[in-house]
VOKE-895980 format. One line per 10 residues: their letters; for each residue x, y, z of N, C-alpha, C. Coordinates in steps of 0.2 Angstrom, whole numbers. Layout:
N
A) X/Y/Z/X/Y/Z/X/Y/Z | ...
END
This chain:
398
XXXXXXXXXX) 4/-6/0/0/0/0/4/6/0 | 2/12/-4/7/18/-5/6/22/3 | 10/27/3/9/30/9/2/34/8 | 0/36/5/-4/41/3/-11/38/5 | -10/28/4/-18/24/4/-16/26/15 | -11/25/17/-9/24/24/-13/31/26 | -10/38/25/-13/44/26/-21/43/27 | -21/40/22/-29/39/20/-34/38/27 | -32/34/28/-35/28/35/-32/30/42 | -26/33/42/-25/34/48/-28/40/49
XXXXXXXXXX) -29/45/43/-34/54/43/-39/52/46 | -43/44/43/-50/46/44/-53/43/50 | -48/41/55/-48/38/63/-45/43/66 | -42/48/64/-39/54/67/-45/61/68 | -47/59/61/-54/64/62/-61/60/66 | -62/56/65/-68/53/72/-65/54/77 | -59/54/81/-58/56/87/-57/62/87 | -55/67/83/-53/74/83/-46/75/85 | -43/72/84/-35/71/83/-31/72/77 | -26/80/79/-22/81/74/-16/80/75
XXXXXXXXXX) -11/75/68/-8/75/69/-1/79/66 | 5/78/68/12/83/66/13/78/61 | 17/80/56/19/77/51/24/72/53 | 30/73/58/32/68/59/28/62/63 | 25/65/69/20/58/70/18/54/64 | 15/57/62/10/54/56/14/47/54 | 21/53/50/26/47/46/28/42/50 | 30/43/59/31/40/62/27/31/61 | 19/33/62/13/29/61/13/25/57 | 14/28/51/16/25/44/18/21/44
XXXXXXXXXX) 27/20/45/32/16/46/29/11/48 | 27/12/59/25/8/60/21/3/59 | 14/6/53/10/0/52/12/-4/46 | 17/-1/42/21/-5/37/25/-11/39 | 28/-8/43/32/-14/47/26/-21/52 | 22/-16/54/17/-22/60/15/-26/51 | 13/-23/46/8/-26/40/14/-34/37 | 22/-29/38/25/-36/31/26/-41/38 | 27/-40/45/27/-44/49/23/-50/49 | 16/-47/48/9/-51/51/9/-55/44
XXXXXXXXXX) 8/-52/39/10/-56/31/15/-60/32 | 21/-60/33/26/-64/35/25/-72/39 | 21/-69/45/21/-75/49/14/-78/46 | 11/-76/42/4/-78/39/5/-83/35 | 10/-80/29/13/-86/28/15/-93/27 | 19/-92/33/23/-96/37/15/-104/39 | 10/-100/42/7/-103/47/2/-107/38 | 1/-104/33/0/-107/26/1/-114/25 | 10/-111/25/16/-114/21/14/-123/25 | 14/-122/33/14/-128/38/7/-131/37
XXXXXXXXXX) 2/-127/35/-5/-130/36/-6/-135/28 | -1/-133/23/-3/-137/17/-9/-136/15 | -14/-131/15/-19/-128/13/-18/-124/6 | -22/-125/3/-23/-120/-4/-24/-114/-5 | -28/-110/2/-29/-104/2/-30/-101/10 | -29/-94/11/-31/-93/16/-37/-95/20 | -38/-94/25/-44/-97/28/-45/-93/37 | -50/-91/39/-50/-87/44/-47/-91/49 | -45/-97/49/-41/-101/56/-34/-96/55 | -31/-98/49/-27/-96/48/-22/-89/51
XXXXXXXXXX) -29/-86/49/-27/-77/53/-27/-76/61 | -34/-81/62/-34/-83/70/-28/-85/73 | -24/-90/69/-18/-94/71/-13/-88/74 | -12/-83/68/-7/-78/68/-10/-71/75 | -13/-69/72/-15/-66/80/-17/-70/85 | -19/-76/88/-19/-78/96/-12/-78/95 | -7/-80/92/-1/-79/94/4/-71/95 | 0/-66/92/2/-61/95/-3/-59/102 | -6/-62/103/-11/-60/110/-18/-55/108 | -20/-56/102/-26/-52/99/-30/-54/99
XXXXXXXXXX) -38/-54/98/-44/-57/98/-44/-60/90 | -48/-64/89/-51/-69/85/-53/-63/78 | -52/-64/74/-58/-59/67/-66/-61/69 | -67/-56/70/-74/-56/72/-79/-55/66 | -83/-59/66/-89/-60/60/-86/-64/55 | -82/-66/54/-77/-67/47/-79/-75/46 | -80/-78/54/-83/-85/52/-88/-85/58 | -93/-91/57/-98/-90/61/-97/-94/66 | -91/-97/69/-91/-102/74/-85/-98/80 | -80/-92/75/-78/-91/78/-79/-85/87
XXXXXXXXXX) -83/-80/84/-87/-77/90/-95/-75/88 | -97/-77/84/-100/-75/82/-108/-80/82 | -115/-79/86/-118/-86/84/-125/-83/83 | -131/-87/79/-137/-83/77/-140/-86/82 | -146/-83/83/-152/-86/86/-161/-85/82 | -162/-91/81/-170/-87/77/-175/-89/84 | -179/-83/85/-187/-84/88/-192/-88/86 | -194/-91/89/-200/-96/90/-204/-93/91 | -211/-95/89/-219/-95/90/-220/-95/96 | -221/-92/101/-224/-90/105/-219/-90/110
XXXXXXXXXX) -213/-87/108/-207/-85/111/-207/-79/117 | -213/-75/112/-217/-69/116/-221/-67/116 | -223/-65/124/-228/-64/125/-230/-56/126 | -237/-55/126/-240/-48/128/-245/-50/132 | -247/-41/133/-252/-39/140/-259/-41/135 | -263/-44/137/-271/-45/135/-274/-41/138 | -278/-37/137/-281/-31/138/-288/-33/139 | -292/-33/143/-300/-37/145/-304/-31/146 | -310/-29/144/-315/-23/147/-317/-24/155 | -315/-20/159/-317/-17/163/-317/-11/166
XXXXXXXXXX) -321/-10/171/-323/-4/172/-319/-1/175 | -319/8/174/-312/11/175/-311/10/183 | -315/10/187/-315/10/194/-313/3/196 | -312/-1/192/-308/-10/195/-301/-7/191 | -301/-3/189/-293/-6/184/-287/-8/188 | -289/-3/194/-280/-2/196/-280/-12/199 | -285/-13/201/-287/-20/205/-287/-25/201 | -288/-25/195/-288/-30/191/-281/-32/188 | -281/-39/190/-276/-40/184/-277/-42/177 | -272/-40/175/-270/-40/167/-267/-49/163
XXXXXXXXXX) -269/-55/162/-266/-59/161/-263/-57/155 | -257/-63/155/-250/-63/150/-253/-68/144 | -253/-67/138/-254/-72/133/-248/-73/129 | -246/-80/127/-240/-82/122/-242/-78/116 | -237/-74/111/-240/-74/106/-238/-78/99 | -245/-80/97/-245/-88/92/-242/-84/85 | -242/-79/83/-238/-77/77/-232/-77/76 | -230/-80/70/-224/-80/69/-219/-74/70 | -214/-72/71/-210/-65/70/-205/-65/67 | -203/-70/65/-198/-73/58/-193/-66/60
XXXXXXXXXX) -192/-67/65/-184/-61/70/-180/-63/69 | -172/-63/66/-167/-67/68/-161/-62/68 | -160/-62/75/-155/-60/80/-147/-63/77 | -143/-58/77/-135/-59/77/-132/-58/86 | -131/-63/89/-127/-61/95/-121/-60/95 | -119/-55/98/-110/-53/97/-107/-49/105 | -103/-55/107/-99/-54/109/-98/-46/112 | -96/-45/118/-92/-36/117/-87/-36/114 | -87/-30/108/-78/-29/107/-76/-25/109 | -67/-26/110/-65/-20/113/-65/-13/108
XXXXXXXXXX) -63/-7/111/-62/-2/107/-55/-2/104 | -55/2/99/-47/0/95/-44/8/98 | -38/8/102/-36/12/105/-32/15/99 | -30/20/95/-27/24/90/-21/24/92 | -22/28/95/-17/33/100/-15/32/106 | -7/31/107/-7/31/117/-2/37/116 | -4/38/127/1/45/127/7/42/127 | 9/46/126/18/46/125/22/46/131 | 25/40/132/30/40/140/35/44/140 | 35/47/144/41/53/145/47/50/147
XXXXXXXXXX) 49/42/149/54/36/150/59/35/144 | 65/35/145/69/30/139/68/25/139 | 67/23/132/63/17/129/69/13/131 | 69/6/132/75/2/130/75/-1/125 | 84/-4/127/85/-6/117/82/-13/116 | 81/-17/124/79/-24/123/72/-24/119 | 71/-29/113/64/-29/110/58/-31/115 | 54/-29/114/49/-30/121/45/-36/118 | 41/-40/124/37/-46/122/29/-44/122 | 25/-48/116/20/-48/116/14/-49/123
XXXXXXXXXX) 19/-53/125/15/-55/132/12/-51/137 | 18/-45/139/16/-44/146/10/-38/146 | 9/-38/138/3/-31/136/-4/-35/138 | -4/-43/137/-10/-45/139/-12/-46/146 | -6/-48/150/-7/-50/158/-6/-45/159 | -4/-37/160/-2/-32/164/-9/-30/170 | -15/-34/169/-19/-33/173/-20/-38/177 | -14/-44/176/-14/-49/181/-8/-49/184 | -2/-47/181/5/-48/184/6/-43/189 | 11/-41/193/16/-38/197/22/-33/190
XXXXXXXXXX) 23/-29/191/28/-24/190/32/-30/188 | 36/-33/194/42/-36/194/41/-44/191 | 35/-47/189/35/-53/187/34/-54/179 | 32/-47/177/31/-45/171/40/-42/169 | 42/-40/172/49/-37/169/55/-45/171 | 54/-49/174/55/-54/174/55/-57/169 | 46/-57/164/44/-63/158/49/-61/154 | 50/-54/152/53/-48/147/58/-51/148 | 64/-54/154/70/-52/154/71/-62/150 | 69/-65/153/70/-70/151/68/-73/144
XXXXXXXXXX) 63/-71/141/62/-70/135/66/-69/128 | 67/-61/131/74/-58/129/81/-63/129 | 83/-66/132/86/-72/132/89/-76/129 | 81/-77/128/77/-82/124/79/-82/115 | 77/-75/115/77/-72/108/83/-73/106 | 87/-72/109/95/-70/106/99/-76/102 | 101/-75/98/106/-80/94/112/-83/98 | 112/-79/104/120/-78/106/119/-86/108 | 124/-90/108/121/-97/115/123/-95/122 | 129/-90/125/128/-87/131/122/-86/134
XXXXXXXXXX) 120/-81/128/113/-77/132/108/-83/131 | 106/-89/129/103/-91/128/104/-97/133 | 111/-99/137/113/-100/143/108/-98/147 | 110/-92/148/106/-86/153/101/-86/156 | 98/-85/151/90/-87/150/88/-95/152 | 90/-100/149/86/-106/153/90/-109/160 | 95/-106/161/99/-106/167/94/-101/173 | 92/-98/171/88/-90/174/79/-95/177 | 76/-99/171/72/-101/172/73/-108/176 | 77/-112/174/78/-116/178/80/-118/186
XXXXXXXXXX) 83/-110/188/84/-112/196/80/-106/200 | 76/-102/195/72/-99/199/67/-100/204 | 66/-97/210/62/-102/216/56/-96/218 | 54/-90/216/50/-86/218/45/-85/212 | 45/-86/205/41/-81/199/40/-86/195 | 43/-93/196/42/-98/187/34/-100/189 | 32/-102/194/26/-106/196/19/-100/192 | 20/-91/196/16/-89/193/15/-87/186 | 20/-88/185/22/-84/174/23/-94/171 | 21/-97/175/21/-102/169/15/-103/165
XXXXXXXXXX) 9/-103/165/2/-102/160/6/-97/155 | 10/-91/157/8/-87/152/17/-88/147 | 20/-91/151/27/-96/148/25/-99/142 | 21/-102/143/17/-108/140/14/-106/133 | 8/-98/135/6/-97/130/10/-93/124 | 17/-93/126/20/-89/123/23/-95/119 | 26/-101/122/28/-105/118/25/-106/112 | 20/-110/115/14/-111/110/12/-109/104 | 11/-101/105/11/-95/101/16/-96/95 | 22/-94/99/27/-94/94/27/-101/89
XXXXXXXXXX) 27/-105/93/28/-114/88/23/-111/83 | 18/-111/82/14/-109/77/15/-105/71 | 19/-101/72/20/-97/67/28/-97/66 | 34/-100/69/39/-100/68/42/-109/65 | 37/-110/65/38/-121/63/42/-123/59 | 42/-117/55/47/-119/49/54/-119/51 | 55/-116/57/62/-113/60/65/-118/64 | 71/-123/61/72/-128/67/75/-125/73 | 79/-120/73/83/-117/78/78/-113/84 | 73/-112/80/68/-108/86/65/-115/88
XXXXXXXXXX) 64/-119/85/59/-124/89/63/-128/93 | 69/-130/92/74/-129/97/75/-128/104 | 72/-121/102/75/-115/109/68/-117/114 | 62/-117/109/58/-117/113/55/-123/116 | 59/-129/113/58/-135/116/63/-135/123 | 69/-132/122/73/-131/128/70/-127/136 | 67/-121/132/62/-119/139/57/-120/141 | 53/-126/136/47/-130/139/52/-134/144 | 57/-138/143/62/-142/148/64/-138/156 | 64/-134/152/67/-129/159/62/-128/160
XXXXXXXXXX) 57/-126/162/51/-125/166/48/-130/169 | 48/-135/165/43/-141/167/52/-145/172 | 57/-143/172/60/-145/176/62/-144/182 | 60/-138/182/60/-132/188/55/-136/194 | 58/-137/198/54/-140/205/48/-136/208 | 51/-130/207/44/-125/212/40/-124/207 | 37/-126/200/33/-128/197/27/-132/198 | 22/-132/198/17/-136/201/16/-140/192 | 21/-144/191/19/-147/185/13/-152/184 | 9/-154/188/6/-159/186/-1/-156/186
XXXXXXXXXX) -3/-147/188/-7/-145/184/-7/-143/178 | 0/-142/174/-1/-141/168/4/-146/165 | 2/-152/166/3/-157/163/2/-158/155 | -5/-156/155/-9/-160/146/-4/-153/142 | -6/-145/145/-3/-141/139/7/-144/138 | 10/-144/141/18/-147/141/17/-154/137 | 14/-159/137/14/-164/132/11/-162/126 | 5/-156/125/6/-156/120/11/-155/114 | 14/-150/118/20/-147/115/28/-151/114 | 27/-155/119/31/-162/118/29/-166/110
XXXXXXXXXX) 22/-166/113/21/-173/106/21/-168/99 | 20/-161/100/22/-159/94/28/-158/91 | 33/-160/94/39/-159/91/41/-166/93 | 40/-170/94/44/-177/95/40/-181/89 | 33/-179/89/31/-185/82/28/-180/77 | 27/-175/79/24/-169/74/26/-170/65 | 22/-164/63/25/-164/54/33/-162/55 | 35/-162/48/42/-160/49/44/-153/48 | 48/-152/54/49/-146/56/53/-143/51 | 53/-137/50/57/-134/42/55/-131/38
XXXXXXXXXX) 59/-129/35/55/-123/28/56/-129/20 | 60/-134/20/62/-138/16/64/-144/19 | 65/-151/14/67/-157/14/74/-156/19 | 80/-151/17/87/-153/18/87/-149/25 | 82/-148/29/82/-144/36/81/-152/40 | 87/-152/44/88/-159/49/84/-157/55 | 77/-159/56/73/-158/65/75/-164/69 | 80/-168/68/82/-173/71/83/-171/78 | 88/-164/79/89/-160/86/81/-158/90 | 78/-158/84/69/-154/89/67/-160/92
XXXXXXXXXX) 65/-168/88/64/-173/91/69/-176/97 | 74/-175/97/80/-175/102/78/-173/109 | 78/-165/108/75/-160/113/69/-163/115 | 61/-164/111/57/-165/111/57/-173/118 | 61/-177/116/62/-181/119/64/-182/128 | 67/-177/128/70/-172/135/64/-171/138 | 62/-169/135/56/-165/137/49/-169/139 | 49/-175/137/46/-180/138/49/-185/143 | 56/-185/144/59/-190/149/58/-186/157 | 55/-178/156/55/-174/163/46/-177/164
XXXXXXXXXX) 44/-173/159/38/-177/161/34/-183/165 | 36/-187/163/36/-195/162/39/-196/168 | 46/-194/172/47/-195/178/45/-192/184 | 40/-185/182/38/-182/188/31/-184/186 | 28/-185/181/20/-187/182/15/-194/180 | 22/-199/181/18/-205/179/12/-209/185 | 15/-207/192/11/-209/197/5/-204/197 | 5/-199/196/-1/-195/195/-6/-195/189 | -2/-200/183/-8/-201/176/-7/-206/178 | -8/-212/180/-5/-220/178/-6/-222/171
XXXXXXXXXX) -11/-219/169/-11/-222/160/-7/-218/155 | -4/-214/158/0/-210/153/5/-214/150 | 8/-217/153/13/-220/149/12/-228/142 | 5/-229/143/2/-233/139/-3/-229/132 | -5/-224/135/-7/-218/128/-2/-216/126 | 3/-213/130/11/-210/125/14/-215/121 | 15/-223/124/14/-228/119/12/-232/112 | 4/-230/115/1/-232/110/3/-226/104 | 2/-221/105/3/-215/103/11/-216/97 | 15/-217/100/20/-219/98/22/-222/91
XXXXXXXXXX) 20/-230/95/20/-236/90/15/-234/85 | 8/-231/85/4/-230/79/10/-225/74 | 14/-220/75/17/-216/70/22/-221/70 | 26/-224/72/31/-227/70/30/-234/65 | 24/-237/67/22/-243/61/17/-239/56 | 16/-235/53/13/-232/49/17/-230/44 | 15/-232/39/19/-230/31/18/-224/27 | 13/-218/29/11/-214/29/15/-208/32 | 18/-209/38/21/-203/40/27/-203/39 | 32/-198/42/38/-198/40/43/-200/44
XXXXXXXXXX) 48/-200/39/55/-204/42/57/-200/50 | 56/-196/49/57/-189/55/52/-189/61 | 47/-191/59/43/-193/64/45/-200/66 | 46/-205/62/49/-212/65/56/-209/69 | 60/-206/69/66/-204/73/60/-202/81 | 57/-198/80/56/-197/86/51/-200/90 | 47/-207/87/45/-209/90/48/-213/93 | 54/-217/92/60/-221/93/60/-218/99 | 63/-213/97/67/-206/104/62/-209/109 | 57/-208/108/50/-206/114/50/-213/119
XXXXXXXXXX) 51/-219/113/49/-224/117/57/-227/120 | 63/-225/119/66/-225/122/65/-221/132 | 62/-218/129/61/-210/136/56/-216/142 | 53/-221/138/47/-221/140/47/-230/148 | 53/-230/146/57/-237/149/57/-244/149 | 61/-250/152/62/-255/148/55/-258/144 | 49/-260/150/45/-261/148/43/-259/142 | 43/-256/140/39/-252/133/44/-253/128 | 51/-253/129/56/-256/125/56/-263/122 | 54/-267/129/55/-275/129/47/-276/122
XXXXXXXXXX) 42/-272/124/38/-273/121/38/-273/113 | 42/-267/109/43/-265/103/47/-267/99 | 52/-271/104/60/-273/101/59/-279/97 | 53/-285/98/53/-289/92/49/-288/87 | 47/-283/86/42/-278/80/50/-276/74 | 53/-272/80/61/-266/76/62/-272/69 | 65/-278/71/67/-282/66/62/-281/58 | 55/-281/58/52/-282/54/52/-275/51 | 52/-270/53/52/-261/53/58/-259/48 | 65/-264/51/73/-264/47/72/-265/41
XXXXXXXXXX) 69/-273/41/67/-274/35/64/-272/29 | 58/-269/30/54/-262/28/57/-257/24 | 62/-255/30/66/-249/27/72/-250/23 | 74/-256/22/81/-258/21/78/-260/13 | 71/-262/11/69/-264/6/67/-256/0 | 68/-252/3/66/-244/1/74/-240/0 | 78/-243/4/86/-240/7/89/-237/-1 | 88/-241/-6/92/-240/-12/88/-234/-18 | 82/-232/-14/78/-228/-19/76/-223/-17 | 77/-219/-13/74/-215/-8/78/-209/-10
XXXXXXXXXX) 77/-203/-9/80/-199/-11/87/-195/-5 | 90/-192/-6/99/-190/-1/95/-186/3 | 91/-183/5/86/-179/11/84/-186/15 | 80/-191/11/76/-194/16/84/-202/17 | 89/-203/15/92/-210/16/96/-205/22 | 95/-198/24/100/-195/30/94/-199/35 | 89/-194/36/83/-199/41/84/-206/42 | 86/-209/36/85/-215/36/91/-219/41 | 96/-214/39/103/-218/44/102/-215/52 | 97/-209/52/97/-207/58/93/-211/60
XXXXXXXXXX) 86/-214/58/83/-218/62/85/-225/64 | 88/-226/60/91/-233/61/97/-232/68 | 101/-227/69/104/-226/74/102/-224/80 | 96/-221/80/92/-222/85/88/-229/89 | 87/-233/86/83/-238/85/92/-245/88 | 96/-244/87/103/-245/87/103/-242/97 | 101/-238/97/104/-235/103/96/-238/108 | 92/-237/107/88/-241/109/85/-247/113 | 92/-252/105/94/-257/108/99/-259/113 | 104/-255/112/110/-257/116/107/-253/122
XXXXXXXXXX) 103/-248/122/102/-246/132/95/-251/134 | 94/-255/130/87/-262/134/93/-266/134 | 99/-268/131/103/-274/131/106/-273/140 | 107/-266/140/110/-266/149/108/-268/153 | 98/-270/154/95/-268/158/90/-276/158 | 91/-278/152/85/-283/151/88/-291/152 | 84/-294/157/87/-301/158/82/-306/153 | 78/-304/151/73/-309/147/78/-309/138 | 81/-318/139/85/-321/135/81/-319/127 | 74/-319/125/69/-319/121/72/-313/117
XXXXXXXXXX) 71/-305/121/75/-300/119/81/-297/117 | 87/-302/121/91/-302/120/95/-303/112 | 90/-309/111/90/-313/103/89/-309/98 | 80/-305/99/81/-302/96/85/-294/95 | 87/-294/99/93/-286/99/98/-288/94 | 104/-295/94/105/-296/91/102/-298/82 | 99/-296/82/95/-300/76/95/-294/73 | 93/-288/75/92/-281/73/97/-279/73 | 103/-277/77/110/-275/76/112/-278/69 | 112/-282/67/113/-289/60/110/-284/56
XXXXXXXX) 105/-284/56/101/-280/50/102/-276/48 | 103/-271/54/101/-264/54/113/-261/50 | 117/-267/52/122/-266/50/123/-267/41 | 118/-272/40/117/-273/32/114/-268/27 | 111/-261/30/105/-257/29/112/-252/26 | 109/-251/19/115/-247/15/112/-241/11 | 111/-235/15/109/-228/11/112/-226/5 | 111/-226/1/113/-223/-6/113/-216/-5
END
């Protein structure tokens, strides 16, 4: 859009409210919806590119703004805030009015009748919206250089000064490419004992957020697999209330689609982390689910024996049912052989993206085996361990 279309729309929100602006505000304003506009298109994209969809779609948009902490498109679809209601026959009533004389009226009652005609009414119910705020006054503060987080604008009516400059600082952290400062930050969350417990929902909802729109980004989902670990590792964490949101985000990076913008992006490291992140889990809230570790199984083996999904996801299933202990290894290990097989039948045709997965899963599956071989007295196992070592050493990626 030209600057002139910008002018246009920002004059005609300036004049409803009677606000003049200086020339460089204005330009100021400009800038900044330029930059918010290739932003939001950018991450739009992105959430697109992930969904494998042929066009945009109002989830779509919704994806990208609940990720920056916005409301839903209002009206855009009818499930999202929006719902009808039609009137019924005798939905309403009126006063019947009866002859009497003026001296009973006040004494007399008046009955209520249903009315039998139809009123063919149909009501749009809508939610309250907020008002779009244009203009804020201007903080008389030096601004900092750290980029600020979407977060702390939606909790500032529920946080502390100091818990909110907290989220800010470790986020910040968070962001950075450095690995130091990225030390910092999960170091920071991990041995904190006063603030993770209350900032963790909205930890959470930031991870989440981000994963959505940054998916194609190994290195970000990475990080943010590493700060799901550190928080769900954090003792003064009450984790087994926020048990289900932490697995989801485990099971989306341990067996999810593949992470990346293309074929030659290795997520091998996301399922890895993913897998961490699953083994904190698992140790601190298996007596509090008992069937968790038979759904995370089942869970499992369905993508790992499925011919349908990808090599990448078979890496992290592996990983997960290693996390998940002997039992569920002893259970899987005589299946692996027929699995080798499978794979070693495909090994010679598969293209140089997928025979890398292909060596990685087999050395997962390899590693697997030798940590059940340490632990398992059942001779049956054994056999098969060696049976698949055998195989898996015959398995030659082209």
């Amino acid at each position: 859009m030209s600057n002139s279309g910008y002018v246009g729309i920002i004059q005609t929100a300036a004049d409803e409210l009677d606000i003049t602006f200086s020339k460089g505000s204005m330009q100021a304003l400009i800038e900044e919806s330029e930059n918010f506009i290739n932003k939001f298109v950018q991450d739009l994209s992105f959430v697109l590119i992930n969904s494998h969809a042929q066009k945009l779609t109002p989830n779509h948009f919704n994806k990208v703004l609940k990720s920056r902490g916005e409301q839903p498109l209002l009206g855009y679809s009818s499930n999202v805030r929006v719902k009808d209601y039609q009137t019924q026959p005798g939905e309403f009533s009126y006063q019947k009015y009866s002859t009497v004389p003026l001296s009973q009226y006040i004494t007399t009652s008046r009955p209520f009748v249903n009315n039998t005609i139809p009123t063919g009414i149909k009501y749009v119910l809508v939610d309250g919206i907020k008002v779009p705020t244009f203009m804020k006054k201007s903080s008389t503060k030096t601004k900092s250089d750290k980029p600020r987080s979407d977060e702390p604008e939606i909790v500032s009516g529920v946080l502390s000064k100091k818990q909110i400059d907290y989220m800010v600082e470790s986020i910040f952290y968070l962001r950075t490419d450095d690995n130091h400062s990225l030390e910092v930050g999960l170091k920071q969350i991990l041995e904190d004992d006063e603030l993770i417990n209350v900032l963790t929902p909205y930890l959470l909802h930031f991870i989440t957020g981000k994963m959505a729109v940054q998916y194609h980004n190994v290195e970000k989902i990475v990080m943010l697999m590493k700060m799901a670990t550190a928080i769900a590792s954090n003792n003064n964490v009450d984790l087994i209330s926020y048990f289900h949101p932490f697995l989801r985000i485990c099971m989306s990076g341990l067996i999810g689609t593949d992470v990346g913008s293309n074929e030659t992006d290795d997520d091998s490291n996301v399922r890895r982390c993913a897998s961490q992140l699953l083994n904190v889990l698992h140790s601190k809230c298996k007596n509090a689910y008992p069937a968790m570790t038979k759904a995370i199984y089942n869970s499992l083996i369905s993508v790992l024996f499925n011919e349908t999904t990808s090599i990448a996801a078979h890496i992290g299933a592996v990983y997960g049912l290693e996390v998940l202990g002997i039992e569920s290894c002893e259970r899987v290990i005589p299946h692996l052989a027929g699995y080798l097989a499978a794979l070693q039948s495909i090994s010679s045709t598969v293209s140089f993206e997928k025979s890398v997965q292909g060596i990685t899963v087999v050395e997962a599956i390899r590693e697997l085996c030798e940590s059940t071989r340490n632990k398992t007295k059942d001779q049956s196992i054994l056999k098969w361990i060696d049976e698949i070592m055998e195989t898996s050493d015959s398995i030659n990626f082209k």
